[in-house]
C-alpha positions in Angstrom: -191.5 -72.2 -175.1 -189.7 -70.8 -177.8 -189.3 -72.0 -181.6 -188.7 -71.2 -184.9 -191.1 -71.4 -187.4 -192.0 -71.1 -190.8 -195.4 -69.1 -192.0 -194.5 -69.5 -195.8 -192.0 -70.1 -197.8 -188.9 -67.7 -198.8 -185.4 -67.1 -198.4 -183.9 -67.0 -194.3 -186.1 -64.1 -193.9 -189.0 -66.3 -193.2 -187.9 -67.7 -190.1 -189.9 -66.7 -187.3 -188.9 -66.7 -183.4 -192.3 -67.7 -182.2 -194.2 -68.6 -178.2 -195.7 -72.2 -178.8 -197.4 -74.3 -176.2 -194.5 -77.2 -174.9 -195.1 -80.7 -176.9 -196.6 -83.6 -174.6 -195.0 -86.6 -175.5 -197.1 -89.6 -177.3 -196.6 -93.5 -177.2 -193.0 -94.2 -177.6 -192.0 -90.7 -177.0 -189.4 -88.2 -174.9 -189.6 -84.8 -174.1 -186.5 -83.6 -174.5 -185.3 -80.2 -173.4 -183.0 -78.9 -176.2 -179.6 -77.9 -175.8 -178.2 -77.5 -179.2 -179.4 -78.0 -183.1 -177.5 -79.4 -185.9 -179.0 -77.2 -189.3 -179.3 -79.7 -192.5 -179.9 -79.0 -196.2 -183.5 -80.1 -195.4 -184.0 -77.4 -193.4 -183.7 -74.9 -196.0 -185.5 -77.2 -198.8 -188.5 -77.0 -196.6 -188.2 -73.0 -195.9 -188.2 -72.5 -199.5 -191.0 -74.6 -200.3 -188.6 -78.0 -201.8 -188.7 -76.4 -204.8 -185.3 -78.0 -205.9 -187.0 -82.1 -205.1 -189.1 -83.3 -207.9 -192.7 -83.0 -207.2 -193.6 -87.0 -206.3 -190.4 -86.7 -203.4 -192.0 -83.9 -201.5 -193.1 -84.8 -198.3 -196.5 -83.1 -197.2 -196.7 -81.2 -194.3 -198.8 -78.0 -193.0 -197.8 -74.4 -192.0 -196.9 -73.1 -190.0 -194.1 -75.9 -189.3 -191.0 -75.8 -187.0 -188.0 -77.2 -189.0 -185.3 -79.3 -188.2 -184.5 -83.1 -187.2 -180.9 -83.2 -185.5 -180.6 -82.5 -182.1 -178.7 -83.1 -179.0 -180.5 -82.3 -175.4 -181.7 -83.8 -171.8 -184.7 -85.7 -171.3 -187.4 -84.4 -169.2 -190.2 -86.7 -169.3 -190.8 -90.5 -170.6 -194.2 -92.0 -172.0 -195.3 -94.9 -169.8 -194.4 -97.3 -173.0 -190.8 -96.2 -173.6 -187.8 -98.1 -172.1 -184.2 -97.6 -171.9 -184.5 -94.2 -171.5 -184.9 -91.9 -167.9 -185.6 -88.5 -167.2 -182.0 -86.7 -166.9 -180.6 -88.6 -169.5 -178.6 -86.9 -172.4 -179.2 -87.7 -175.5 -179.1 -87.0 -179.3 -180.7 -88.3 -182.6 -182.0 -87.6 -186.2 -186.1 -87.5 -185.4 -188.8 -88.9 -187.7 -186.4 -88.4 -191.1 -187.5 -88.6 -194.2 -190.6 -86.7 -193.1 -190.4 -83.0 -192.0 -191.7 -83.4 -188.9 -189.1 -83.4 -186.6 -189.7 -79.9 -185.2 -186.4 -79.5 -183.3 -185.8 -75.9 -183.9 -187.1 -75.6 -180.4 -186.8 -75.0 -176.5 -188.6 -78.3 -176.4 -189.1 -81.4 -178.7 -191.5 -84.6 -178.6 -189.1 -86.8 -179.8 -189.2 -90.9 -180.8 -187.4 -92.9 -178.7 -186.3 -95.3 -181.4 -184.6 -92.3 -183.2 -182.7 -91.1 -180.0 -179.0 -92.6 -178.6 -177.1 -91.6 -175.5 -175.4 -88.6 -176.1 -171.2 -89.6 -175.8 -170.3 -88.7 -172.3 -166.7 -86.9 -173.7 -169.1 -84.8 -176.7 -170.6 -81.8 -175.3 -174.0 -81.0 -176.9 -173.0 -78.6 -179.8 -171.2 -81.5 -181.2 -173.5 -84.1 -180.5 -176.6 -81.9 -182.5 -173.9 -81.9 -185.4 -173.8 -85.3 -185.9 -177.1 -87.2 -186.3 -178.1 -86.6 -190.1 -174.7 -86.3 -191.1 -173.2 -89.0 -189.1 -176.2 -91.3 -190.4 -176.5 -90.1 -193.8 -172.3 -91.3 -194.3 -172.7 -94.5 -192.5 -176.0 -96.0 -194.3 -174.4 -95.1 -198.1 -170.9 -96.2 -196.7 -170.9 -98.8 -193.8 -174.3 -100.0 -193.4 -178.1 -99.5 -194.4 -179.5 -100.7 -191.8 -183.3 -101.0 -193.2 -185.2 -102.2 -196.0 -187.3 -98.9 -197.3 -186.7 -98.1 -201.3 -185.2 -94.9 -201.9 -187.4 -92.4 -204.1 -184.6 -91.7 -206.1 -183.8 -95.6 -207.6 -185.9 -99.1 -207.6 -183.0 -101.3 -206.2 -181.9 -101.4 -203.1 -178.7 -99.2 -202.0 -175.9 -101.3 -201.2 -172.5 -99.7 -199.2 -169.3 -101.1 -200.6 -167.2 -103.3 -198.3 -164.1 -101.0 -197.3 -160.5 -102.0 -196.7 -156.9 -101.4 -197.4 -157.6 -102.2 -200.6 -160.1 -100.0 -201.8 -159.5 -96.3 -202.8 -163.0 -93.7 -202.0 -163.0 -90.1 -203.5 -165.0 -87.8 -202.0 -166.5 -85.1 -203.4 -167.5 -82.2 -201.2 -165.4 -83.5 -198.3 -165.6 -80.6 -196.1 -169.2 -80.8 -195.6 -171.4 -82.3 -193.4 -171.2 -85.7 -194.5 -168.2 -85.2 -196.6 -166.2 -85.2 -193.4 -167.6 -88.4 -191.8 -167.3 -90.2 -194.7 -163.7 -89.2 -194.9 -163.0 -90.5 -191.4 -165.6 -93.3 -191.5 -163.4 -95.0 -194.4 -160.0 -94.1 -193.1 -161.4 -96.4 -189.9 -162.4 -99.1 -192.5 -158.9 -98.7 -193.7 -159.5 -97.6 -196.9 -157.6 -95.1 -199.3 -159.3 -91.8 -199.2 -158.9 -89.0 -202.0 -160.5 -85.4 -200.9 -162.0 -83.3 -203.2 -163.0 -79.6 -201.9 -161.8 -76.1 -202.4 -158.2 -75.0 -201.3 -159.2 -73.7 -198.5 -160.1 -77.4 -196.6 -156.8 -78.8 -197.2 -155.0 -78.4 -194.2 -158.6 -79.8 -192.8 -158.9 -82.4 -194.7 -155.6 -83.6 -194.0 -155.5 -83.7 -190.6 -158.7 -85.9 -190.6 -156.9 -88.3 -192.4 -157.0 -87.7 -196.1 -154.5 -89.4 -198.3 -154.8 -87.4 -201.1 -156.4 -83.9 -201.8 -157.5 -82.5 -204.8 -158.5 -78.4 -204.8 -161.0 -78.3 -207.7 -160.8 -74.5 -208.1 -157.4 -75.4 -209.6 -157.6 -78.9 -211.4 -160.8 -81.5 -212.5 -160.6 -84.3 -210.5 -161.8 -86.2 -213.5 -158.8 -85.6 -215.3 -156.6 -86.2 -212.1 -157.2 -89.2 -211.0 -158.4 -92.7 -211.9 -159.1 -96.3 -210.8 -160.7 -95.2 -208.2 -162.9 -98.2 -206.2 -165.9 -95.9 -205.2 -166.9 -92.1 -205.4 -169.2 -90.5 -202.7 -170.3 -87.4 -204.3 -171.7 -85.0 -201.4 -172.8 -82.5 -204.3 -174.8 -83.9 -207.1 -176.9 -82.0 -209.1 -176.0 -82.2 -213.1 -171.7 -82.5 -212.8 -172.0 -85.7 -210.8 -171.9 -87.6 -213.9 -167.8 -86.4 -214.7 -166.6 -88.4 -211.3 -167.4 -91.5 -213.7 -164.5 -91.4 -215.5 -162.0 -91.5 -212.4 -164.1 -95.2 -211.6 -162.0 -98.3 -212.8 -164.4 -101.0 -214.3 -167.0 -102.5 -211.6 -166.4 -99.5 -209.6 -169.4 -97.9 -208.5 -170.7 -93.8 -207.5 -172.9 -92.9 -204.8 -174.7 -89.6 -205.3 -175.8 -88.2 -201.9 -178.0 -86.0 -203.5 -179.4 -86.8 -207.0 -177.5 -86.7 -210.4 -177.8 -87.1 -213.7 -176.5 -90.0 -215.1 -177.2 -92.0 -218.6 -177.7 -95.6 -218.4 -175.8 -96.3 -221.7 -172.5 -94.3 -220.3 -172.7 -96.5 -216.9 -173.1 -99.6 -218.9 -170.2 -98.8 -221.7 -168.3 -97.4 -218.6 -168.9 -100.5 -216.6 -169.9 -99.1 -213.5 -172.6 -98.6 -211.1 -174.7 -95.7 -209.6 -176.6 -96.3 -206.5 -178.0 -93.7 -203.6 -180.6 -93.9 -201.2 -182.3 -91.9 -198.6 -181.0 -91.6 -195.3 -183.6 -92.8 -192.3 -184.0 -92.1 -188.5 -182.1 -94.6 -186.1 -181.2 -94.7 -182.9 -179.6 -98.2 -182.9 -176.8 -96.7 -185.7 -176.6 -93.7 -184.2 -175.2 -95.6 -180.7 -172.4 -97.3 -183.2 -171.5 -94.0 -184.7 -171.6 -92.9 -180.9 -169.2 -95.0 -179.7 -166.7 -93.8 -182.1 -167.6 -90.6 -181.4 -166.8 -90.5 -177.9 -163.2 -92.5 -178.7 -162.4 -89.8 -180.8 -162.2 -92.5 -183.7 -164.5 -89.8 -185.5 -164.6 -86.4 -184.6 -167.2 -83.3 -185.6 -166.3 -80.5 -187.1 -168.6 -77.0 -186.0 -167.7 -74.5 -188.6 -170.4 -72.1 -186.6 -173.0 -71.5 -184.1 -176.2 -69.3 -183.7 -178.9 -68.9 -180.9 -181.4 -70.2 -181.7 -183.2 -66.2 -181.9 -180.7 -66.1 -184.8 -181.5 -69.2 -186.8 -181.9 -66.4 -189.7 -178.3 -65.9 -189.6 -177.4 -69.7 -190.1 -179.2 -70.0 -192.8 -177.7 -67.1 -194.3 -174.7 -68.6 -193.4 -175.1 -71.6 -195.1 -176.5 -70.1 -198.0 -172.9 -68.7 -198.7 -171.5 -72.2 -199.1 -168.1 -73.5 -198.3 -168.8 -74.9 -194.9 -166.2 -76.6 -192.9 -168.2 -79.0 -191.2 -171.6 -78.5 -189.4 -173.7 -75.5 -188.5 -175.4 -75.7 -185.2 -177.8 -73.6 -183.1 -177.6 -72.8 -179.3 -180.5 -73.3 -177.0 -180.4 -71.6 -173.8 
């Protein structure tokens, strides 16, 4: 078959169009033949080596490696252990995360059952691979956690805030990936949702159901808005720390990926910071499904590459400012 790998580590460059023997699936495994794959931050961490994740996060793995962990295909064969699952069905799902060993940029994947649903009969593939680590990564900081492992990034365990009518959510980066589910996954809670994103989203943004949108290109959300019941900020990285000041007291701020934040600002602030690590699971991914294939929540695909060109989408995404997910094409 067909894959991309990585040798060593670089910029998109690296990525390699390689012939590798078909995966035989193990104990409580699928082989699924792939039809589409949804690209992830993760995927370009472990191209250039995870240079941006402090050292005791790094996952260990060998080269060369096939990235990627979202996918969306049609099973081909079932290990004699596995049920629930048969040959011909379609299917999608977020495999083995947090490790790097999901290997999906492929033709053909060994995939764990547990971390598989049935693809939504009304989503065609390209949106179904765009999904999974997305989907997930919004519904375990927003709606539900769903397991008990500690997060490398804090000691206590993350816990989603209860959404409703009367509960406001800014989002910061909501354009993204999991910006945009977590836009739509509150407005089905109920909840109040302020967008943050560049001016180019809003029309986007809108029509998913944003209440309010802030362009930050032109004004600092910080300064724009306050009392706000929750922030998920999509971005992180050392500016997470301004959304503070639009929380009203006992408000907390989820930071997808790290920030920086000072305990003695939280505390004088009154507020809370809490993240954790989004996990495999094929059980969450059937809720998320089923709104999925009501149209209750609905994937964005701001592109899509063959797989051949997996260089491209990395390049792609490298350039910022996506509307949604990137995916590649299997043939």
């Amino acid at each position: 078959m067909r894959a991309i790998r990585l040798h060593e580590h670089g910029g998109p460059e690296v990525l390699r169009y390689d012939v590798v023997p078909i995966p035989e699936p193990g104990p409580g495994e699928v082989l699924v033949r792939v039809h589409a794959v949804g690209i992830n931050p993760p995927d370009w961490y472990l191209r250039d080596g995870m240079s941006n994740l402090p050292p005791e996060t790094r996952p260990k793995f060998d080269l060369p490696v096939i990235p990627g962990t979202d996918l969306s295909g049609v099973i081909e064969a079932v290990a004699a252990d596995v049920d629930g699952f048969s040959v011909g069905d379609e299917v999608f799902g977020l495999l083995r995360f947090p490790s790097f060993d999901g290997a999906a940029y492929a033709e053909y994947v060994a995939a764990p059952a547990a971390d598989l649903a049935l693809k939504p009969a009304g989503v065609d593939h390209v949106h179904a691979a765009g999904a999974p680590m997305a989907g997930l990564t919004a519904w375990q900081f927003l709606i539900e956690l769903g397991h008990d492992h500690s997060s490398p990034f804090q000691a206590a365990k993350h816990r989603p805030v209860p959404l409703d009518t009367d509960v406001t959510v800014l989002i910061n980066g909501a354009a993204g990936g999991v910006g945009h589910f977590a836009l739509q996954l509150a407005k089905w809670k109920g909840a109040r949702v302020i967008a943050v994103a560049s001016g180019a989203h809003e029309a986007f943004l809108r029509e998913l159901g944003a209440d309010e949108f802030i362009d930050y290109t032109k004004s600092r959300p910080e300064e724009a808005v306050h009392d706000v019941d929750l922030v998920l900020d999509t971005v992180g990285g050392p500016d997470s720390r301004r959304f503070l000041h639009t929380l009203k007291r006992g408000g907390s701020q989820f930071p997808v990926f790290f920030g920086e934040f000072d305990e003695k600002e939280t505390a004088r602030l009154g507020v809370t910071v809490s993240g954790t690590q989004v996990r495999s699971s094929g059980a969450q991914l059937a809720e998320l499904g089923r709104l999925l294939d009501k149209g209750t929540v609905r994937v964005a695909i701001d592109s899509t590459y063959p797989l051949a060109d997996a260089r491209a989408a990395h390049e792609r995404a490298s350039r910022g400012h996506i509307q949604g997910k990137l995916v590649l094409t299997v043939a």
